[in-house]
ZARO-674383 format. One record per residue (C-alpha): x, y, z; residue in three letters. Coordinates in Angstrom, 3 decimals. Example, Ala and Ser with C-alpha at 12.3 -4.5 7.8 and 13.67 -1.06 7.14 Angstrom:
<pt <12.300,-4.500,7.800>,ALA>
<pt <13.670,-1.060,7.140>,SER>
***
This chain:
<pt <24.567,17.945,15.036>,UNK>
<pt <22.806,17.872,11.844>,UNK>
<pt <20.497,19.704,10.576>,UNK>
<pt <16.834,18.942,9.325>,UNK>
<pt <13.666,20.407,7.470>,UNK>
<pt <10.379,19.509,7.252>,UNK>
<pt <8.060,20.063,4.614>,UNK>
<pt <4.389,19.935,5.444>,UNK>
<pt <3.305,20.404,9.266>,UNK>
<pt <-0.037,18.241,9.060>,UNK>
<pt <-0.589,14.763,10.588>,UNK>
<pt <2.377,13.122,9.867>,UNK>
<pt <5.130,16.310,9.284>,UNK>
<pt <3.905,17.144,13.249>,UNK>
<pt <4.350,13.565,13.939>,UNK>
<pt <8.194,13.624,12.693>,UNK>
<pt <9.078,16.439,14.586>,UNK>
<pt <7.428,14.643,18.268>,UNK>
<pt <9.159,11.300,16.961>,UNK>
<pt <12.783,12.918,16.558>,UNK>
<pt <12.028,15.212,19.998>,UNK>
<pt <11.156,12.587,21.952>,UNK>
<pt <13.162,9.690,20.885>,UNK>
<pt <16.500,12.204,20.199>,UNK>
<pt <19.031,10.294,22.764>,UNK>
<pt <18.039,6.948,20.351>,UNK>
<pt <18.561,8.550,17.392>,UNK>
<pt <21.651,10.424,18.311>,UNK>
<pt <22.833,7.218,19.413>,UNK>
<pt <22.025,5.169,15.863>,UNK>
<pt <22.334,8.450,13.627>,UNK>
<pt <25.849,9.195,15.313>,UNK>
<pt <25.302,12.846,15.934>,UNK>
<pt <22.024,14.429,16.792>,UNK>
<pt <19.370,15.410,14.384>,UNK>
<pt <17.539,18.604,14.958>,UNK>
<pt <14.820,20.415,13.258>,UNK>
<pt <16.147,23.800,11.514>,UNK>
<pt <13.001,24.578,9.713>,UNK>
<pt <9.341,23.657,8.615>,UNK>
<pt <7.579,25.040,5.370>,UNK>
<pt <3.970,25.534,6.142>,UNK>
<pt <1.484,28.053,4.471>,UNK>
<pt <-0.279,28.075,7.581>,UNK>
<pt <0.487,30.146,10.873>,UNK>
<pt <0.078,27.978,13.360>,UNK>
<pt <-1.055,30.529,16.399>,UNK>
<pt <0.005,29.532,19.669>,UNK>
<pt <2.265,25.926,18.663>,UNK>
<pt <6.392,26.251,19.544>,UNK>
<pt <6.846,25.475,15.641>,UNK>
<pt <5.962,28.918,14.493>,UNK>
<pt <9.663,29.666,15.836>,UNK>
<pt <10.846,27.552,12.931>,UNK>
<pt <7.997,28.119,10.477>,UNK>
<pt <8.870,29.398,7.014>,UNK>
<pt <6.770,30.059,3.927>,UNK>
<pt <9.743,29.612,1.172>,UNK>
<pt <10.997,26.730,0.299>,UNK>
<pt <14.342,28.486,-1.674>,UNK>
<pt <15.247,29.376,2.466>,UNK>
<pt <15.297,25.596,3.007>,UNK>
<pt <17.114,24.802,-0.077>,UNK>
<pt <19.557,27.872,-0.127>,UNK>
<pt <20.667,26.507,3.709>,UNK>
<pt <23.713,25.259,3.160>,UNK>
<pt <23.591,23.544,7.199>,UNK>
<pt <20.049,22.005,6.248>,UNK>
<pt <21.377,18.449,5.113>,UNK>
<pt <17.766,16.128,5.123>,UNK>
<pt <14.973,16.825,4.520>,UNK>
<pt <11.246,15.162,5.217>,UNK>
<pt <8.224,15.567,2.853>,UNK>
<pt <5.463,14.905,4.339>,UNK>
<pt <3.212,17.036,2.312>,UNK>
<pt <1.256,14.209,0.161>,UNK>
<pt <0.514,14.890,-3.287>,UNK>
<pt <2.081,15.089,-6.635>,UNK>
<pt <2.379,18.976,-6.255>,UNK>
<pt <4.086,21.011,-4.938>,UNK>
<pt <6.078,18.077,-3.575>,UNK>
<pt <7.573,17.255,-6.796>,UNK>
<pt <9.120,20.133,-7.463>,UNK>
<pt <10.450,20.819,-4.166>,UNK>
<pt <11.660,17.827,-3.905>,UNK>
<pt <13.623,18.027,-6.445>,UNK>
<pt <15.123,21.221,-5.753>,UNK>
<pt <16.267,19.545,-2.301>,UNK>
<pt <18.212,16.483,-4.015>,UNK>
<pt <19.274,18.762,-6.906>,UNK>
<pt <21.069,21.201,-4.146>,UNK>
<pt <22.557,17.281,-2.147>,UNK>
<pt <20.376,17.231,0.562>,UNK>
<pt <18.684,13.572,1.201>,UNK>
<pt <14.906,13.459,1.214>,UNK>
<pt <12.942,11.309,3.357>,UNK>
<pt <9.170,11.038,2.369>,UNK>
<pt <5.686,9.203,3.575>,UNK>
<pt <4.717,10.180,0.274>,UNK>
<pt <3.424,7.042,-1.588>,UNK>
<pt <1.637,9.282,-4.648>,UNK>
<pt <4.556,10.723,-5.536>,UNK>
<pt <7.008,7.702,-4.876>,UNK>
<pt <4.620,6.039,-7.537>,UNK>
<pt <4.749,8.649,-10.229>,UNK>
<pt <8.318,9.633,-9.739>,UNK>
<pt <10.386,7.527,-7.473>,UNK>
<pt <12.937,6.150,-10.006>,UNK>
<pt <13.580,9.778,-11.643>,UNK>
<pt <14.056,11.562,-8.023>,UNK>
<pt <16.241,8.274,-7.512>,UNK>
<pt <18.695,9.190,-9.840>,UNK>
<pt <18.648,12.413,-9.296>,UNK>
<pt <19.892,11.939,-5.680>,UNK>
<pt <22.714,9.590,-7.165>,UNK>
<pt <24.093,12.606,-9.323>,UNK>
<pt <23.905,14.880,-6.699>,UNK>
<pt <25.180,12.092,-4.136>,UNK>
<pt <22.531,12.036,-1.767>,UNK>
<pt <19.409,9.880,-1.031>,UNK>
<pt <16.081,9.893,-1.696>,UNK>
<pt <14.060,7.222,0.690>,UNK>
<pt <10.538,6.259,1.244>,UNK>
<pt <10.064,3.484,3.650>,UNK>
<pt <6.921,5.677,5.154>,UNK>
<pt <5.128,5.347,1.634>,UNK>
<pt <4.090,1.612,1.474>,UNK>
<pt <3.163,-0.159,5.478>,UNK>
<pt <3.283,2.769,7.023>,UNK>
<pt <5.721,1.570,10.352>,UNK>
<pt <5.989,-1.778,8.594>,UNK>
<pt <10.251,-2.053,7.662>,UNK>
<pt <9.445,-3.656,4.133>,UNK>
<pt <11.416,-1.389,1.826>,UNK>
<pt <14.240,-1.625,3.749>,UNK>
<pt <13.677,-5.102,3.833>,UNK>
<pt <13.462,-5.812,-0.234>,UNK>
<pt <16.660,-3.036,-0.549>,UNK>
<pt <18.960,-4.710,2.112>,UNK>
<pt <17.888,-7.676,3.770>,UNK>
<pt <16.408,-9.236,0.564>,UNK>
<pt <18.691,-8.011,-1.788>,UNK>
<pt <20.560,-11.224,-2.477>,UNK>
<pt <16.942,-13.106,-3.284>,UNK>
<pt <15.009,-13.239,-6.508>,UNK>
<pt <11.616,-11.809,-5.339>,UNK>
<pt <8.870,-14.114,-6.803>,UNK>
<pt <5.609,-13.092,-5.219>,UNK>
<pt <4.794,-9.868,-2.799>,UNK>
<pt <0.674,-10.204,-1.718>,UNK>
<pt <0.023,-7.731,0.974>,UNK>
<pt <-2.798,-5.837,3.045>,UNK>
<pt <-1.458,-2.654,2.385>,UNK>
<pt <-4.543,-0.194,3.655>,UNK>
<pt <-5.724,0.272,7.045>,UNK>
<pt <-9.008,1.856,6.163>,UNK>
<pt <-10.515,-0.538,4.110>,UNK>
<pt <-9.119,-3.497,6.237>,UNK>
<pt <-10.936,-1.896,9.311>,UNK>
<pt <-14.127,-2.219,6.962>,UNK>
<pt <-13.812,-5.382,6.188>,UNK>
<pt <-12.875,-6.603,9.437>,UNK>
<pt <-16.200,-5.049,10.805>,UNK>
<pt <-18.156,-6.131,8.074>,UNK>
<pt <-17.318,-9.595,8.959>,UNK>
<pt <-17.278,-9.415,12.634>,UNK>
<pt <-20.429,-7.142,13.328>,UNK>
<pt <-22.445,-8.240,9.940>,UNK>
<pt <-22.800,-4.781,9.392>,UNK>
<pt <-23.185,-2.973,5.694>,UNK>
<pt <-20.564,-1.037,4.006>,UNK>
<pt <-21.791,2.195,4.253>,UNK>
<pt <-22.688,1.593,8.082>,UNK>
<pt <-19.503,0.730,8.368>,UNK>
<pt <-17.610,3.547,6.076>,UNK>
<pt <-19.621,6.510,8.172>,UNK>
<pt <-18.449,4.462,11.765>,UNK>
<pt <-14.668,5.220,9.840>,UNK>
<pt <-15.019,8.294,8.966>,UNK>
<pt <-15.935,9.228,12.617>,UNK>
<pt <-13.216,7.632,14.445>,UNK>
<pt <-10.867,8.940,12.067>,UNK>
<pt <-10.024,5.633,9.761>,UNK>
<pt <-11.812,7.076,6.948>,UNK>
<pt <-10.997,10.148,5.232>,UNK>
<pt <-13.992,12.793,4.164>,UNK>
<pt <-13.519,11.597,0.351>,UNK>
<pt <-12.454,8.118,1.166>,UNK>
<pt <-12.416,7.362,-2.348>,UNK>
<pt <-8.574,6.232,-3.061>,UNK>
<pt <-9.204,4.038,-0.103>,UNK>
<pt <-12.170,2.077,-0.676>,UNK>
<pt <-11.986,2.101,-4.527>,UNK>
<pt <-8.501,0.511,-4.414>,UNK>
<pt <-6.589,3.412,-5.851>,UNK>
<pt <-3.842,3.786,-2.603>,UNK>
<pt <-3.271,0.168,-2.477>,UNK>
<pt <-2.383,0.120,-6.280>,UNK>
<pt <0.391,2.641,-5.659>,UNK>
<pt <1.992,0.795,-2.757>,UNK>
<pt <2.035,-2.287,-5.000>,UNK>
<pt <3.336,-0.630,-8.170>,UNK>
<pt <6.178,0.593,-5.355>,UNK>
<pt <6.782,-2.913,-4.035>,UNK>
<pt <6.699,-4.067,-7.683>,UNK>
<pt <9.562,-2.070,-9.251>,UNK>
<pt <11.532,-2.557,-5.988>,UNK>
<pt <10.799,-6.426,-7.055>,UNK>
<pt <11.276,-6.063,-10.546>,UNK>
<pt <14.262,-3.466,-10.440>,UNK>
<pt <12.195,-1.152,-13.171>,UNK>
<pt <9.608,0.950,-13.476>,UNK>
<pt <5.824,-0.465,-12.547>,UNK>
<pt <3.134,2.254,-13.619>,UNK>
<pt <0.501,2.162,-10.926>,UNK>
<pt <-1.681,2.877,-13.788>,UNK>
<pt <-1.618,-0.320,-15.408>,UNK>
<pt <-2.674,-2.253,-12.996>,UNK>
<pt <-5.849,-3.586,-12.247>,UNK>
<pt <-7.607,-2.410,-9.537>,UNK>
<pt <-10.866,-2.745,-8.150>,UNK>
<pt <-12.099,-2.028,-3.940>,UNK>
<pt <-14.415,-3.211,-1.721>,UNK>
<pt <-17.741,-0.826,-2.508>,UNK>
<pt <-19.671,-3.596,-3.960>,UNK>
<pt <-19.120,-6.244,-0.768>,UNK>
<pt <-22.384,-6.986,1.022>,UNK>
<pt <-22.395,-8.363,4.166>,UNK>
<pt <-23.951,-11.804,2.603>,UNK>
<pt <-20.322,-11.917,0.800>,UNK>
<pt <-19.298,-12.297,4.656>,UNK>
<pt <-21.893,-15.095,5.236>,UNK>
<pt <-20.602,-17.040,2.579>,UNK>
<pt <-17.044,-16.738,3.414>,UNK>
<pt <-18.070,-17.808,7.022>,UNK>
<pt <-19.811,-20.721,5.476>,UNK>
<pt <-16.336,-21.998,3.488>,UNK>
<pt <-14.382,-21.058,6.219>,UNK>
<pt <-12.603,-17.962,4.643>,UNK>
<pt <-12.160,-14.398,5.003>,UNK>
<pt <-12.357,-11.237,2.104>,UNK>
<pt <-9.442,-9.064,2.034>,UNK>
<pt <-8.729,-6.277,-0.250>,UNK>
<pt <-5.162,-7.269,-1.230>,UNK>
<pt <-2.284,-6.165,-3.522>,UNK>
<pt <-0.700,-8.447,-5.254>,UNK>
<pt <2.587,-8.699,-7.544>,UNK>
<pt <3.607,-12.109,-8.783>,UNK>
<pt <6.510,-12.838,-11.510>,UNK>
<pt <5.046,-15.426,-14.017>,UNK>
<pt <6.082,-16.581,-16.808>,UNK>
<pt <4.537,-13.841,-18.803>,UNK>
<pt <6.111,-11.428,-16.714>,UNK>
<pt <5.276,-9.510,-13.738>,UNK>
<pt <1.152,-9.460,-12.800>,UNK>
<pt <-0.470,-7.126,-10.905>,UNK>
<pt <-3.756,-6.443,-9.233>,UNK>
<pt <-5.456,-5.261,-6.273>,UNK>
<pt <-8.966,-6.696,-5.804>,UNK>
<pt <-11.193,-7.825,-2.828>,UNK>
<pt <-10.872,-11.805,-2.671>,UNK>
<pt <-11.310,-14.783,-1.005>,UNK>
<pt <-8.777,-16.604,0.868>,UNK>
<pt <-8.827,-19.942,3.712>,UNK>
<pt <-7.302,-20.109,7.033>,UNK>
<pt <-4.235,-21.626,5.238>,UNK>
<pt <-3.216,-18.100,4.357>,UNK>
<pt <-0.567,-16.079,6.339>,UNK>
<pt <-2.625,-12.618,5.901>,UNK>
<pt <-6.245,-14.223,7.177>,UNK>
<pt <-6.051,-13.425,10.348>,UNK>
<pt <-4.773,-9.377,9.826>,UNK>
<pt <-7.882,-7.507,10.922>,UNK>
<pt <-8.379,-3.851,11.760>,UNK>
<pt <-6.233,-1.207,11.158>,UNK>
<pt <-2.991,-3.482,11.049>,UNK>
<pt <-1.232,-4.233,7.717>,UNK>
<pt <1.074,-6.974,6.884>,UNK>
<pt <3.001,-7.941,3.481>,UNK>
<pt <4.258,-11.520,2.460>,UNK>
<pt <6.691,-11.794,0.450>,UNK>
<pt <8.253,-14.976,-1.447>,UNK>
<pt <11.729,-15.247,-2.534>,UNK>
<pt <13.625,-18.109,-4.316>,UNK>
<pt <15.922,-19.072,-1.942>,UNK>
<pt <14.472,-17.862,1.231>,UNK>
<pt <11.253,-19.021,0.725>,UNK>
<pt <8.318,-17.588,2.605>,UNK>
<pt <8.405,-14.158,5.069>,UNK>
<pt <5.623,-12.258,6.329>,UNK>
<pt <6.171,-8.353,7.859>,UNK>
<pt <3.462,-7.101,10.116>,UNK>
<pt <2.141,-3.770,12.424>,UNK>
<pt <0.996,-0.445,12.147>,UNK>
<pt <0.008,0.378,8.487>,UNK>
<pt <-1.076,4.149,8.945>,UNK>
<pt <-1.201,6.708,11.357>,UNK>
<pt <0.735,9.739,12.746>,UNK>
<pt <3.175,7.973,14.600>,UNK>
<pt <3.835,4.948,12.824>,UNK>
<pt <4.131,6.354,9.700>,UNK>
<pt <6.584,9.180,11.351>,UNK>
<pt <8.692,6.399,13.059>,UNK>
<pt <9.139,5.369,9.020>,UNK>
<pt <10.609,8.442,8.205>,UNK>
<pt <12.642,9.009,11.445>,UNK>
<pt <14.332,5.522,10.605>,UNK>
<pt <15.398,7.076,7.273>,UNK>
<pt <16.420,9.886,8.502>,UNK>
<pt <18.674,8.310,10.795>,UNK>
<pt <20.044,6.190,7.446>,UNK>
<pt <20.493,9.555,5.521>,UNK>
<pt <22.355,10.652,8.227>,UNK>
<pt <24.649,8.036,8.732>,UNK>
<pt <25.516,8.244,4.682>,UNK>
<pt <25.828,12.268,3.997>,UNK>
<pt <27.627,12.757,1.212>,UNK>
<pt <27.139,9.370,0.035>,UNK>
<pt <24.252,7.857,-2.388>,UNK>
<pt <22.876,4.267,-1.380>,UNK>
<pt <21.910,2.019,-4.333>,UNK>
<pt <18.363,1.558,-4.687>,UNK>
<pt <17.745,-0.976,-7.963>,UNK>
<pt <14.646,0.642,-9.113>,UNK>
<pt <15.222,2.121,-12.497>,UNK>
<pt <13.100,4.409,-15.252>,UNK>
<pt <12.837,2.024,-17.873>,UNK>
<pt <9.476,0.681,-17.481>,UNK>
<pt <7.992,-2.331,-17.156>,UNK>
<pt <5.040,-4.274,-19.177>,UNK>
<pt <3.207,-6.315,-16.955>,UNK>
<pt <1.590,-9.739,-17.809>,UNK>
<pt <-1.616,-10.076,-19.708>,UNK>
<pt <-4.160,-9.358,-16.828>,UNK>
<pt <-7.108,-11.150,-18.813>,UNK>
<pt <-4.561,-14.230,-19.443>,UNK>
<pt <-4.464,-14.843,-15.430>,UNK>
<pt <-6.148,-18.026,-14.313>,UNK>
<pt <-7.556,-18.703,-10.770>,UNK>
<pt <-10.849,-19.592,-9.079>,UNK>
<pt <-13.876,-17.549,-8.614>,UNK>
<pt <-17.126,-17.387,-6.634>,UNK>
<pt <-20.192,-16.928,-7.997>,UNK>
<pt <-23.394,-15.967,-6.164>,UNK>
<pt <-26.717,-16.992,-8.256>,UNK>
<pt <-29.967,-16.732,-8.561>,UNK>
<pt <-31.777,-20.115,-8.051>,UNK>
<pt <-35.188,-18.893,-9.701>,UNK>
<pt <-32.928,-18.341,-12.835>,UNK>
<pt <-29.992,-20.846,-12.685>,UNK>
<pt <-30.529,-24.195,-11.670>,UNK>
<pt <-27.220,-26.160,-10.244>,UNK>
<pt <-26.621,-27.940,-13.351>,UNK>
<pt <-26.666,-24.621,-15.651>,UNK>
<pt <-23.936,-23.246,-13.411>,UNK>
<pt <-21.787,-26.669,-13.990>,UNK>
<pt <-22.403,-26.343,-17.201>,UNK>
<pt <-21.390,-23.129,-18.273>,UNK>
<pt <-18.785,-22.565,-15.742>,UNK>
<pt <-17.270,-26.295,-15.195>,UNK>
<pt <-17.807,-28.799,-12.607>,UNK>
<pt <-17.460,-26.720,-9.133>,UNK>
<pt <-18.708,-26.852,-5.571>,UNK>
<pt <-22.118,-25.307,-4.808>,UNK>
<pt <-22.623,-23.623,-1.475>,UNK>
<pt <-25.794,-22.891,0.000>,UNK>
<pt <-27.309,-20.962,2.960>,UNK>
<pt <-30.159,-21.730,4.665>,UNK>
<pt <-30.392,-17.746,5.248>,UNK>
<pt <-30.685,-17.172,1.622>,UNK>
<pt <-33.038,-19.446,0.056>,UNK>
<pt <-33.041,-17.544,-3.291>,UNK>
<pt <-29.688,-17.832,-4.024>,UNK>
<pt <-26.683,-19.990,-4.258>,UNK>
<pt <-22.847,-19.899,-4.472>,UNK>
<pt <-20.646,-21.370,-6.951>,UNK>
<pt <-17.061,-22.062,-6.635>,UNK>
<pt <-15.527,-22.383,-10.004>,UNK>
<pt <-12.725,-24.641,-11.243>,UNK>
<pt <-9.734,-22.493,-12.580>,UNK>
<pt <-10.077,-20.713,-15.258>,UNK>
<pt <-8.946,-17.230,-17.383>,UNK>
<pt <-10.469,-14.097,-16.333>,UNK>
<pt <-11.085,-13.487,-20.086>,UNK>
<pt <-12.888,-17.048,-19.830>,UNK>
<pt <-14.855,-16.440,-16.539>,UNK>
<pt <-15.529,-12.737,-17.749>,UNK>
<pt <-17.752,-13.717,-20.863>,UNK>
<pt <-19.604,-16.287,-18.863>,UNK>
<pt <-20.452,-14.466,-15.709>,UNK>
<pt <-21.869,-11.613,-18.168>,UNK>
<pt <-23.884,-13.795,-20.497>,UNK>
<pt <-25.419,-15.570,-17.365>,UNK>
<pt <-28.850,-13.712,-16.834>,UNK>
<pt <-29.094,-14.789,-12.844>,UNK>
<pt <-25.472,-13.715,-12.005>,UNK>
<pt <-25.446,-11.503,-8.912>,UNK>
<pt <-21.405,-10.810,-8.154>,UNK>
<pt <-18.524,-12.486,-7.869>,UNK>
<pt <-15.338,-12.429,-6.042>,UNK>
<pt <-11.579,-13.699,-6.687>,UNK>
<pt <-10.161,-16.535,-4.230>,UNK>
<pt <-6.561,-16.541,-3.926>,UNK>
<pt <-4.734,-19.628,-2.913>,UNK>
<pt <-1.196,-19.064,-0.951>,UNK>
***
């Protein structure tokens, strides 16, 4: 029997303990001994649950056990988790997290600080949520040269998109429905304003990249300024808008983005609606994989960390190579990136052949629906190119990225 800790009792800490309770006889099976739960570091009381047998307030009784051997952080945040969780590797015990802030600020540091104190520090719950994909890149993809991860990567604002698009409904009609059932946090703004999915991709990209990706150079941007006649036109040339996150190794280097954009029916992530997330991935031998299912929630996102669990486990006493190291990264000129665009216009302002003219010979699309308007599909082109057009062009009402495969 080993034992365990858990810090942080909320959704998903409560969800760890019911995954290893009820699923014990499987993971004693794969783990080789049974796991149970010694301890969980709260600062609430909980009145009346079974846990306030193993409830504790300090974390030094956690990290002074010499029988507590992994631990699971499922507190969120940058602090207190940091610390603590560096106190656990620093005393060998392996740390399992759902933690995707702090994988994203610290994950190569608290790396190497479980390889001096051989032990492991693993996050599989912080990017997919029940999705396998950093096992995947760390072990089953090891041998490949990663050239392109482009993923769906947040349940919340693919549930908003999916019922923009399905129930023409308007983003704030939509964010409120959300909130209510649950998808939607009270501040939802990391969510909608791209700011989770740019951690999960700066955690997929140093996995890809083998060094350090800050999450705060890339560029990000969410889905508050979609309207549902964005969805009308998509309908119209047969594509969908998905908020995705996307690392690609180019010439340059590595680029990086998350942004709403367009993409056809060609695409393997066009038909991932909902709650569901899914990440493809392109490698230079293997070619193209996708990895789909449960993005968030409790139990999903505990399964994560009960499957690494089960890995620290099996490896006490031993550190696992993870290639991500602290030397960081510079990514590829952002501005430099050519692709596409679509343009929505103003037909009282600009006529068909001003839009050819100052953005290229493209493809208009109308809509009967919209009589005052148009939409404009670019030819490829620089953002830095397309940037000082579309803001010299009095008559420009939005635009949005389309992504190819």
């Amino acid at each position: 029997m080993i034992e365990a800790a858990i810090y942080g009792y909320g959704n998903i800490g409560s969800g760890v303990a019911e995954v290893i309770e009820k699923n014990q006889d499987r993971i004693e099976k794969a783990a080789g001994q049974g796991i149970h739960v010694k301890y969980v570091l709260d600062l609430r009381e909980f009145e009346g649950d079974p846990v306030r047998e193993k409830l504790v307030h300090d974390v030094d009784i956690i990290v002074n056990d010499p029988e507590v051997k992994i631990i699971c952080e499922t507190m969120g945040g940058n602090e207190p988790a940091y610390t603590f969780t560096k106190k656990a590797l620093m005393a060998g015990k392996s740390v399992c997290t759902s933690n995707k802030e702090l994988v994203a600020n610290h994950g190569a540091e608290l790396i190497r600080i479980a390889a001096e104190h051989q032990c492991n520090y693993f996050f599989e719950a912080s990017v997919g949520g029940g999705i396998p994909i950093i096992r995947t890149l760390n072990n089953a993809l090891k041998q490949e040269n990663i050239l392109n991860i482009s993923g769906i990567v947040n349940g919340t604002t693919n549930y908003i998109l999916t019922k923009m698009e399905k129930d023409g409904a308007a983003f704030e009609e939509v964010l409120k429905e959300a909130q209510e059932l649950g998808f939607a946090e009270r501040n939802p703004e990391a969510d909608v304003e791209g700011y989770d999915a740019c951690r999960k991709i700066a955690i997929l990209s140093s996995l890809m990249s083998g060094r350090s990706v800050d999450y705060q150079d890339i560029y990000t941007e969410g889905i508050t300024k979609l309207t549902t006649e964005d969805f009308l036109y998509a309908k119209k040339m047969d594509k969908t808008v998905k908020l995705l996150a996307m690392s690609k190794l180019t010439e340059e280097g590595y680029l990086a983005m998350v942004a709403p954009v367009l993409i056809g029916q060609e695409h393997p992530l066009y038909n991932v609606n909902g709650v569901f997330n899914a990440v493809f991935v392109k490698g230079n031998m293997l070619g193209d994989s996708m990895y789909y299912g449960s993005g968030a929630g409790k139990l999903p996102t505990a399964s994560a960390v009960a499957a690494d669990v089960i890995e620290a486990a099996r490896f006490t006493g031993t550190h696992l190579q993870i290639d991500w190291g602290e030397e960081k990264i510079a990514l590829a000129d952002m501005p430099s990136s050519k692709r596409s665009f679509f343009v929505r216009l103003d037909r009282n302002k600009v006529l068909e052949a001003k839009a050819a003219a100052e953005f290229g010979n493209g493809r208009v699309v109308f809509l009967e629906s919209l009589p005052e308007e148009y939409g404009y599909i670019t030819p490829v082109m620089s953002e830095r190119e397309f940037a000082e057009k579309f803001e010299k062009l009095d008559g420009a009402i939005s635009r949005i990225r389309i992504e190819g495969k």
